[in-house]
Every structure is written in structure tokens, then in C-alpha cells.
C-alpha positions in Angstrom: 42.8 -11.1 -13.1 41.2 -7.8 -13.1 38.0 -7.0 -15.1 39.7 -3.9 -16.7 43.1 -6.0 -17.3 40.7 -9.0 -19.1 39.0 -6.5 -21.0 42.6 -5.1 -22.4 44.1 -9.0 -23.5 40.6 -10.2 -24.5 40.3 -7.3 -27.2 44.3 -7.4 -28.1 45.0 -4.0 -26.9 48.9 -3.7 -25.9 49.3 0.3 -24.3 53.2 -0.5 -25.2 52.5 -1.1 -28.6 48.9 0.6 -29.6 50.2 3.4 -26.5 52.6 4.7 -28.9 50.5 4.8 -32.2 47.4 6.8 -30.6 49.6 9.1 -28.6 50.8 10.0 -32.0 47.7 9.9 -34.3 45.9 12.0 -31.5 48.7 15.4 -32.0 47.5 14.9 -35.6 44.0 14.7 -35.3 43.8 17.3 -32.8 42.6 20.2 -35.2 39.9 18.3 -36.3 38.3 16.7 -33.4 35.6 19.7 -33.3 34.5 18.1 -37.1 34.2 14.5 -35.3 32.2 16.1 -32.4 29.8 18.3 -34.4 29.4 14.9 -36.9 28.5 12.8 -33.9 25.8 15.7 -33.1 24.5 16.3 -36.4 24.3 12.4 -36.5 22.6 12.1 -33.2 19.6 14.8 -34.1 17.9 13.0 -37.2 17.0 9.9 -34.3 14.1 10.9 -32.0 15.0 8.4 -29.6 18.2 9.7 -29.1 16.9 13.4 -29.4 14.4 12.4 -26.5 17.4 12.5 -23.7 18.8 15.7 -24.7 17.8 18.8 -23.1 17.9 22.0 -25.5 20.8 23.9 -27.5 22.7 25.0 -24.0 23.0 21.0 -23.0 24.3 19.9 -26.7 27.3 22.9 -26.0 28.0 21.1 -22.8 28.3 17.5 -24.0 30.4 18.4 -27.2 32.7 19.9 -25.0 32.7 16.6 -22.8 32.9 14.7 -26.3 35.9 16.5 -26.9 37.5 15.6 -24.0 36.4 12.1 -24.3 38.1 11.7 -27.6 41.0 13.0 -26.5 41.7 10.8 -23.8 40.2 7.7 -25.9 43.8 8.5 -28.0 45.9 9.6 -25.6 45.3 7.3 -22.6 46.8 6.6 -20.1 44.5 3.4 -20.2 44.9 2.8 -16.5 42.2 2.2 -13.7 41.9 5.8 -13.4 40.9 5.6 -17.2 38.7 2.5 -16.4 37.2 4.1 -13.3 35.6 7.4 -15.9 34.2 4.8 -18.4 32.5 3.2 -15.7 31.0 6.7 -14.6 30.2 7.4 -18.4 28.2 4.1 -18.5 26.3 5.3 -15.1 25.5 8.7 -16.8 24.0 7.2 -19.2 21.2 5.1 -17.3 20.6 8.1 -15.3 20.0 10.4 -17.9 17.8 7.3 -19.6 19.8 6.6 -22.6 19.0 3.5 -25.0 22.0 1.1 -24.7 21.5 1.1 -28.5 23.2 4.6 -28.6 26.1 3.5 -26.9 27.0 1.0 -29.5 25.9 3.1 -32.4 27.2 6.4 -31.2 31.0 4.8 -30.7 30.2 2.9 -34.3 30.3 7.1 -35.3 32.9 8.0 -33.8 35.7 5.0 -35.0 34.0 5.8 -38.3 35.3 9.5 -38.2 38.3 8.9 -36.6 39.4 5.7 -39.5 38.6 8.2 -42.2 41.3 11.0 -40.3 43.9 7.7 -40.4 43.7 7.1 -43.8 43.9 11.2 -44.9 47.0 11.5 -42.8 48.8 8.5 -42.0 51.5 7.0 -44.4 50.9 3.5 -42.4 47.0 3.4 -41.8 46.3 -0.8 -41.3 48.4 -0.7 -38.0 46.5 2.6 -37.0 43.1 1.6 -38.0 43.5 -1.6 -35.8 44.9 0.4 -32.3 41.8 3.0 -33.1 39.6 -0.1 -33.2 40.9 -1.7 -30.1 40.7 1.4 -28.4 37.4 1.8 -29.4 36.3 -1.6 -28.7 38.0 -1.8 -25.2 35.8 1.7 -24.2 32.7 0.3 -25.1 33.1 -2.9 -23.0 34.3 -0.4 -19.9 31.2 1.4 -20.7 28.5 -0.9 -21.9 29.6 -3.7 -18.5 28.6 -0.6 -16.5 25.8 0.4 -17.7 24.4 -3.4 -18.0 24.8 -4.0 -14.5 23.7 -0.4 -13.3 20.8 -1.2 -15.6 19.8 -4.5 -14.6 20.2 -3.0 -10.9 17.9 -0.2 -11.8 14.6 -2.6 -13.4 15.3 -4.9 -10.4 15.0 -2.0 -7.7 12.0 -0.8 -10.0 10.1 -3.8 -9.7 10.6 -4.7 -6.1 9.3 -1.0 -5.4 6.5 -2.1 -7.8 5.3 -5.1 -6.0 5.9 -3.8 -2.6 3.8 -0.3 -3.5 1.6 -3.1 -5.0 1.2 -4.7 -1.4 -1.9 -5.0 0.5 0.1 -4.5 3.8 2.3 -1.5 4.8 5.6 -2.4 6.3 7.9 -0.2 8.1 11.1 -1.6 9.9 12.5 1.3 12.8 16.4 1.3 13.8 17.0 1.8 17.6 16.3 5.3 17.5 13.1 5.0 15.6 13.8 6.2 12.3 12.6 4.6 9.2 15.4 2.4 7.6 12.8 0.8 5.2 9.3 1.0 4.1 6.8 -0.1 1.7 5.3 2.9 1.5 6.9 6.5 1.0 8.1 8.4 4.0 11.8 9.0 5.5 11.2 9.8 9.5 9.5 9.0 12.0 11.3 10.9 14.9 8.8 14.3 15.8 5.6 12.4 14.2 6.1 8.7 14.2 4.6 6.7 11.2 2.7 9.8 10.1 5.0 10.0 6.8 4.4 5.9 6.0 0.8 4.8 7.8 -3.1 5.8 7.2 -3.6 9.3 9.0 -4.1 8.7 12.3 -3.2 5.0 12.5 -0.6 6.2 14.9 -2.2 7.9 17.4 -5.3 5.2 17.7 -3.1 2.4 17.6 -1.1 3.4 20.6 2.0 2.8 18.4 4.7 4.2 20.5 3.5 2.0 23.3 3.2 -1.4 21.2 7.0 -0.6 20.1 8.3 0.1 23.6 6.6 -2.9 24.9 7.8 -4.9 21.9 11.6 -4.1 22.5 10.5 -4.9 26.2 8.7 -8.0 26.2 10.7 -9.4 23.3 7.2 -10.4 22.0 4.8 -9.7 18.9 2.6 -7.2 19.9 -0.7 -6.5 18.2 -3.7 -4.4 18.2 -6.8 -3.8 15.4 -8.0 -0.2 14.8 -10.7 1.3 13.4 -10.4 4.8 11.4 -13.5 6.6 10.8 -17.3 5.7 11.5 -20.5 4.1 9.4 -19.5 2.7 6.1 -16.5 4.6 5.2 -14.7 3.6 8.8 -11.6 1.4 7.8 -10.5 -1.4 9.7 -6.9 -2.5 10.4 -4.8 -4.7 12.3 -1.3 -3.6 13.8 1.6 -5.7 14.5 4.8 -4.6 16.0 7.2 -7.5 16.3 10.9 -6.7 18.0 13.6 -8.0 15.4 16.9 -6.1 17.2 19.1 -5.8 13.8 21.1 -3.0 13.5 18.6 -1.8 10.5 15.4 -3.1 11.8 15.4 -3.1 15.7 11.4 -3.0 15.0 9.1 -4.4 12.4 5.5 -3.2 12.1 3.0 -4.8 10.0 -0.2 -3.1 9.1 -2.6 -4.7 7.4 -6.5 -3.5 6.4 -9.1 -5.6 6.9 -12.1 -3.1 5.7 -12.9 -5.6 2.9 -12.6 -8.5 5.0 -14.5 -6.9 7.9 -17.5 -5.7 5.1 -17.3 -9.8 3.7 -17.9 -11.1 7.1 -20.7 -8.6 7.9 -22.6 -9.4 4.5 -21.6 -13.3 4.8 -23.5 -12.8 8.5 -25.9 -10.9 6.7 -26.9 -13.6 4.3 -27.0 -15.9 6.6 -29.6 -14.2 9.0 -31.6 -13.6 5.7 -31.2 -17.5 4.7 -32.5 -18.1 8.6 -35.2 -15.8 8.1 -36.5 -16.9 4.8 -36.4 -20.6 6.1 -38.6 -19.2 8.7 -41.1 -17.7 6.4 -41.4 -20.4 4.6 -42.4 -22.8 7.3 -44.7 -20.6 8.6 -46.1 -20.0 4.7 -46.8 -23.8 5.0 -48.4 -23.6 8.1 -50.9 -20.6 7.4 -52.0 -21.7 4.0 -54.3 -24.5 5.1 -55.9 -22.6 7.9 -56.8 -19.6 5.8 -58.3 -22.0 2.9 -60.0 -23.4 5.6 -61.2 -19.7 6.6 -62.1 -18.7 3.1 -63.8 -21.4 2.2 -65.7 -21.3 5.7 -66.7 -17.0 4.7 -67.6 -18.0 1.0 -70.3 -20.6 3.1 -71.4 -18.0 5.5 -71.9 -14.9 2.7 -73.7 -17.4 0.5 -76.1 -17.9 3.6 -76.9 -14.2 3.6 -79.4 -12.7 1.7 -78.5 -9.9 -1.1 -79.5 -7.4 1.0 -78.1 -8.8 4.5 -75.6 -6.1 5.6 -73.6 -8.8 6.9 -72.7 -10.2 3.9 -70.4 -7.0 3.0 -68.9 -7.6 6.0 -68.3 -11.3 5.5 -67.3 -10.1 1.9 -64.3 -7.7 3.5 -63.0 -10.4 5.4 -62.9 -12.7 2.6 -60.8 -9.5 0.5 -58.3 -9.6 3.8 -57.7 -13.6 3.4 -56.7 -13.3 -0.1 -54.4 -10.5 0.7 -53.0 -13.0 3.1 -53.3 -16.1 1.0 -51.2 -13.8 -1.8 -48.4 -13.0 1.0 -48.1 -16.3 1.6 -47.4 -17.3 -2.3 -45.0 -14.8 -2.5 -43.1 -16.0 0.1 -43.3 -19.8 -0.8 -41.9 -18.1 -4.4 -39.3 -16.7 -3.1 -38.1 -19.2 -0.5 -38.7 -22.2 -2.8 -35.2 -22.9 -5.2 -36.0 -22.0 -8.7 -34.5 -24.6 -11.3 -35.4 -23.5 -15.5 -36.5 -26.0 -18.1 -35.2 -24.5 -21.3 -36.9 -24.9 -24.4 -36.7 -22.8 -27.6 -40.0 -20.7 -28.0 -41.2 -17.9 -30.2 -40.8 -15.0 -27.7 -44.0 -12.7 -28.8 -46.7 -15.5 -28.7 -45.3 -16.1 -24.9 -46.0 -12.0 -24.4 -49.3 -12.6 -25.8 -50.4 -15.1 -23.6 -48.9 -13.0 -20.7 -51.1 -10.3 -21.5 -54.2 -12.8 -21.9 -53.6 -14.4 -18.4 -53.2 -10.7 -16.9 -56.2 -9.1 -18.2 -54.1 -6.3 -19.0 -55.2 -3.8 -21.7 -51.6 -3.7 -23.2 -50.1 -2.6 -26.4 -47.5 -5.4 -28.0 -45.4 -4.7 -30.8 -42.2 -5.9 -32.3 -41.3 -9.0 -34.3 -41.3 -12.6 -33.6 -38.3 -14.4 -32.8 -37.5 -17.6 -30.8 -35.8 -17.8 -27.9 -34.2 -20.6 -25.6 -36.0 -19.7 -21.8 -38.3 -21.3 -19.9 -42.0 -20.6 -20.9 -43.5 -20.9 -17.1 -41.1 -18.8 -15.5 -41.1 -16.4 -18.5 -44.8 -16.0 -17.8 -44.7 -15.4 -14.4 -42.0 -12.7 -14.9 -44.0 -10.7 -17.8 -47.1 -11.0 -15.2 -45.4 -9.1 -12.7 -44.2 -6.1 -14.5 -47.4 -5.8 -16.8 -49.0 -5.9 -13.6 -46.7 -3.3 -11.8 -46.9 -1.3 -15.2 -51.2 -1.7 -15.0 -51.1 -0.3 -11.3 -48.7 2.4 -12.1 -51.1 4.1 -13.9 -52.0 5.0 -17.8 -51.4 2.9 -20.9 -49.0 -0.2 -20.9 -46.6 -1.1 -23.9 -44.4 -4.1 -24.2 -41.8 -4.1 -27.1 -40.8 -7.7 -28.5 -36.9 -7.5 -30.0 -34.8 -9.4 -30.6 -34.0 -11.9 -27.6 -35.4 -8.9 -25.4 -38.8 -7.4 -24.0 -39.6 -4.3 -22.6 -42.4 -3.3 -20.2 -43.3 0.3 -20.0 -46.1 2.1 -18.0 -46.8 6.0 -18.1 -46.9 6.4 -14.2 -44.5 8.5 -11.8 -41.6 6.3 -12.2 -39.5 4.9 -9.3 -38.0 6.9 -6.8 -34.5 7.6 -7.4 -33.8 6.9 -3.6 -35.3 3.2 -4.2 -33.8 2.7 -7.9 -30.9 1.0 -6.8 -32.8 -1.4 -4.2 -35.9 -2.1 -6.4 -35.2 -5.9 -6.8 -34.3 -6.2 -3.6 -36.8 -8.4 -1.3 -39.4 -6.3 0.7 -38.6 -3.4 -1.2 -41.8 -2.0 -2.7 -43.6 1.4 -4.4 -47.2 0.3 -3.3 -49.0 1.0 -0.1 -50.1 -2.6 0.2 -47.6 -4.2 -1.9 -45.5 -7.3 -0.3 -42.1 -6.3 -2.0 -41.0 -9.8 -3.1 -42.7 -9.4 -6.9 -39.5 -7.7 -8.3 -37.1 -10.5 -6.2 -38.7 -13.2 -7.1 -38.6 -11.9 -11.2 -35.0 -11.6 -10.5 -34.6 -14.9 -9.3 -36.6 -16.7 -11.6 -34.4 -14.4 -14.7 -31.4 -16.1 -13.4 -32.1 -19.4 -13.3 -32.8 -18.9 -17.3 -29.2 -17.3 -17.5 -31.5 -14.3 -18.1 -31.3 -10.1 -16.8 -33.9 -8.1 -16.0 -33.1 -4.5 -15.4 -34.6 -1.3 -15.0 -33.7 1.5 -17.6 -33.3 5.0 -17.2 -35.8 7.2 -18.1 -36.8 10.9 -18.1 -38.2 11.8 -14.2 -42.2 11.5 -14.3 -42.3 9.6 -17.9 -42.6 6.5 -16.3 -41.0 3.2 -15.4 -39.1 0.9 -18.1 -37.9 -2.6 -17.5 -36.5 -4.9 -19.9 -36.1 -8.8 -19.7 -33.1 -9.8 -21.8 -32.2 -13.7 -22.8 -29.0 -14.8 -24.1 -29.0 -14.5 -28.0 
């Protein structure tokens, strides 16, 4: 059975017998169809929703007259598939235009309302009326509501897949014979005068050779692919091309492009790492092996300056010497510190006695203030990390202050600062501000920070007022 026939005997509407009674309620009502029109208006304004899809004073002219006509043909048939047919394009209107479905049911709910009231004030039979009007009624807004369900539905579902497929890491464009775009994920229509321009990267085209990996595709029968790089230093982007031959009517060619520029930066800072691990397992063992030789040497320059006499001029030399070993001997501990895997023993401690002894075992003259509060860290590795910056903040230059808070400390000096072309690598390894500095202090703080779940950052500060860092634990 056809949909618009089901629709008729599922509601009870008869055209023989309901025909008759509209045909003749509708010469009646004719004079004052304009009142049901400008009611359903009037009706329609006091809902923003509704309000939203209308389009000024000029528009609401347009549709009453459409209304009009609408009404009149809801009375007067003939319900045919012609009939059907216009609700159907009604139904469509109204997802183009954007149109609540709730509208559709309330706005029809205004319009048998109207029309009932007209059956009563001029029929001397109005039950047998009422019910026709209703069918009638009921029968348009199935034509109209199946429509726009399934235009609907249609519509979200084309919605989404252009959602996930704009969404899509990869770009993929399928040719017809004649190499125009039949389908893309990306936006673009042609690709006839400038192939691909409208749906690749800029340029992809021309690098990747693409006309000739098509025509050898369609040739060969076989996936053809290529990888291409766009652009140079860091912001070069990397892809890989694949034209695979497919010879449907729609899609005679497939290409695939995918970019690898994240994958391509992984790799190179995986490598990266690795050389680093390599080279720091390196260090390390040669740490181990220079250590014992240069005790061996100190211990052999503190014999030989002790054999001088005060005013031997060799013992300054001797003395120099001994300064260059201990610069050694402290390379060396700095890199055993940071090669060697740092594991925290929490314990809960009160936060400004550990600052205090920090400054004792520095020999800093430092200013401490703030409260005391306890804190779950690691006391050793806390100490070594407040060393270091009171330290740094001692050889910046001028006064030192360290504020205790509240699961926090801050180290401030009053020198130049860091540079802002080093700011962003200053806990870096071998990154330093001093002359003769090693450039593992600040790493191997960082390291130690975050085996205590710990951050130590550095804050920003007015140019030339000096460095701040703070040390925060978890509270």
C-alpha cells in the first residue's frame, strides 16, 4: 500500500465522505480565512523560538499569503499524490529554513483550533464537521511531520559524517576519470586547471609529483606513494602521499594524505633522548673513573704545599692547582647527580627549620621569613635543592631572601635576572648564567623536585630586579 494511501485509512479519512463536507465548510469559511491566518501570526510572535526563523515584516506578508493558500487547499483537496507530493515539500521547507518540529505540531494545533470554532458559528451539524476538519488536519501533519523526520534525520547524519571526516587526521580526495573531485574530506570542488590545490596543503601538489603518481596509478594498477616535506627548520611539515587506482565510476582514483610532522618531531626527540641517555651513561662512567685519580692528585698537592715553606713561591702554585682539582672534583659530582636515578623518602617535616638549616650548611647571609608549616618531602633532597638556589641567588649578587608559605618556598636574589633568551631553557642540563658554572645545578634541582611529586619554577619578574624561584610541595 502506498505511504500516502496508509496515512488516509490509518487516520479514517474517506475523500467520498469527509470530500464533500470540507469542500463545503471551505465556501463558508472563505471570508474569514485572513482572521485564521493573522491569529496563527499573532500566535507565532509571543514564542522567540519560533520568532528566530522568521525574517522581518516583508517575509511574515509572504507566508500569510502561503498560509492562505495552504488552508484553502487543506479544505478543499483534492487529497491526491499531487496533494501529498506539496506536504512533503512543506515538511522540507521547514528543515531548511531550521524550524523546531515542535512548531509543526503546535502551529497545526492553531490552526484546527480556529477552524472548529468557524464550524460551530456556522454549521447547523458541527460533530460530523469537526471530525472531517480533524482528520484533515491530522492526515497533513503526518504528510508533513514523515517528511521532515526523515529529511531531518538525513540532515544530522550528513552533519556528523562531515564532522568526523573534517575531524580527520588524513585528507582524502577520490578523482573520477577526468580528474575532478567526486568526494573529499576537505572543502574544494575541482581539480581540473589546478589539481588538488582546492582540497591539499599548498603546494602538496606540485612537490609530490601528483599528476604523475595518478597517471602511473591508473597505469600500473598499483598503490603509489611518496613522502613530502613543505617548508624548512622547525615549521617544515612532513607528509606522506598515497594514490591508489580504485576504477569506479565515482572514484577512478583515491589519494590519501596523511601528516606525519608530529610523528616525524616524536621520532627526532625519541632519537634525541636516546643519544642524551647514551651520553649521560657515558659521563657517568667516566665520573667514576676520574674521581679516584684526582683524590689521588689532591691529596698528593695538599702533601707537596705542606712541604713548602710560607714564603715558597711554589706553594701558590701548588695551591692553584689544588683550586683546578676541586673544580674538577665538583664537575664530576654534578654529573654522578645527575646521571645517578633519584628515588624520595617522604616524611612529614616542618618546612622553615629545613630552610634554616639550608641556610646554615650554605654559609649564606640570607633573610628567612614566613611561618612554619609541615610538609610531606624528603629532607635530604629538599636540602640539596634550597642549596643550590641560595647559592645561585649568593652569586647573583646583593641580599638573598627566602619566603616560607604555606607548602611553598621562594628564593630571591637582587642580581640582573636571567636572560630572557635562556628563561625557557634554564633547567635544562648544561644550560648555565656563570662563566665557570657546569649547568647541571638547576637539572639536577628539577629532578630531585620530582621525585618528591614536587615543582620548582622560575617566576616572572620586573627585567633587572632579580631572579625568583619558588619550590612548591603538594599541600
Amino acid at each position: 500500500m502506498h505511504v500516502w494511501s496508509e496515512m488516509q485509512s490509518y487516520v479514517g479519512f474517506d475523500a467520498d465522505v469527509d470530500g464533500p463536507r470540507l469542500r463545503a465548510f471551505a465556501q463558508v469559511a472563505g471570508p474569514r480565512l485572513d482572521g485564521v491566518v493573522d491569529h496563527f501570526y499573532e500566535t507565532l510572535a509571543r514564542f522567540a523560538g519560533a520568532r528566530a526563523v522568521l525574517d522581518g515584516p516583508e517575509q511574515i506578508e509572504r507566508l500569510k499569503k502561503t498560509l492562505r493558500v495552504w488552508v484553502r487547499e487543506l479544505l478543499a483537496g483534492p487529497w491526491d499524490d499531487i496533494y501529498f507530493a506539496r506536504r512533503q515539500h512543506i515538511g522540507r521547507v521547514h528543515v531548511r529554513v531550521g524550524l523546531p518540529d515542535r512548531y509543526m505540531f503546535t502551529a497545526m494545533n492553531q490552526v484546527r483550533d480556529q477552524l472548529v470554532q468557524i464550524a460551530f458559528e456556522t454549521s447547523s451539524e458541527p460533530r460530523a464537521l469537526v471530525q472531517s476538519i480533524g482528520r484533515v488536519c491530522d492526515l497533513d501533519l503526518a504528510a508533513m511531520t514523515h517528511t521532515y523526520m526523515d529529511v531531518s534525520q538525513k540532515a544530522r547524519v550528513r552533519e556528523l559524517q562531515q564532522l568526523i571526516l573534517h575531524s580527520l587526521p588524513v585528507t582524502v580526495v577520490c578523482l573520477d576519470d577526468q580528474d575532478r573531485v567526486t568526494a573529499s574530506t576537505r572543502r574544494g570542488s575541482r581539480l581540473v586547471e589546478e589539481p588538488t590545490n582546492d582540497v591539499l596543503p599548498h603546494g602538496l601538489s606540485e612537490k609530490a609529483k601528483l599528476g604523475k603518481l595518478v597517471a602511473d596509478s591508473r597505469v600500473t594498477g598499483e598503490e603509489q606513494g611518496v613522502d613530502v616535506v613543505l617548508g624548512r627548520g622547525p615549521d617544515a611539515r612532513h607528509f606522506h602521499v598515497t594514490v591508489i587506482h580504485l576504477g569506479h565510476v565515482q572514484a577512478d582514483v583515491c589519494i590519501h594524505v596523511e601528516e606525519q610532522t608530529t610523528v616525524v618531531h616524536a621520532q627526532r626527540q625519541l632519537a634525541h633522548a636516546q643519544s642524551l641517555a647514551q651520553i649521560g651513561a657515558l659521563a657517568a662512567n667516566l665520573a667514576h673513573e676520574i674521581r679516584n685519580p684526582l683524590a689521588a692528585i689532591s691529596s698528593t698537592l695538599q702533601v707537596i704545599g705542606g712541604s713548602f715553606g710560607v714564603d715558597d713561591r711554589r706553594r701558590a702554585v701548588v695551591a692553584k692547582l689544588g683550586g683546578q682539582v676541586e673544580r674538577l672534583n665538583s664537575l664530576v659530582t654534578d654529573l654522578l647527580g645527575f646521571a645517578r636515578d633519584a628515588s624520595a623518602d617522604l616524611v612529614e617535616y616542618p618546612l622553615r627549620s629545613l630552610v634554616r638549616d639550608a641556610v646554615a650548611q650554605s654559609d649564606v647571609d640570607a633573610e628567612v621569613v614566613g611561618e612554619e608549616c609541615r610538609v610531606l618531602l624528603d629532607p635530604d633532597f629538599t636540602i640539596r635543592i634550597l642549596l643550590n638556589l641560595i647559592q645561585n641567588a649568593r652569586d647573583a649578587g646583593g641580599p638573598v631572601r627566602i619566603e616560607v608559605g604555606d607548602h611553598w618556598v621562594r628564593v630571591v636574589d637582587s642580581g640582573a635576572g636571567v636572560p630572557a633568551t635562556m628563561r625557557a631553557r634554564i633547567f635544562e642540563p648544561f644550560i648555565t648564567t656563570k662563566q665557570r658554572g657546569t649547568g647541571l645545578g638547576l637539572a639536577i634541582c628539577t629532578k630531585l623536585a620530582t621525585a618528591m611529586q614536587a615543582g620548582l619554577t622560575l617566576e616572572d619578574t620586573p627585567k633587572g630586579s632579580g631572579a625568583s624561584f619558588l619550590l612548591s610541595f603538594e599541600g
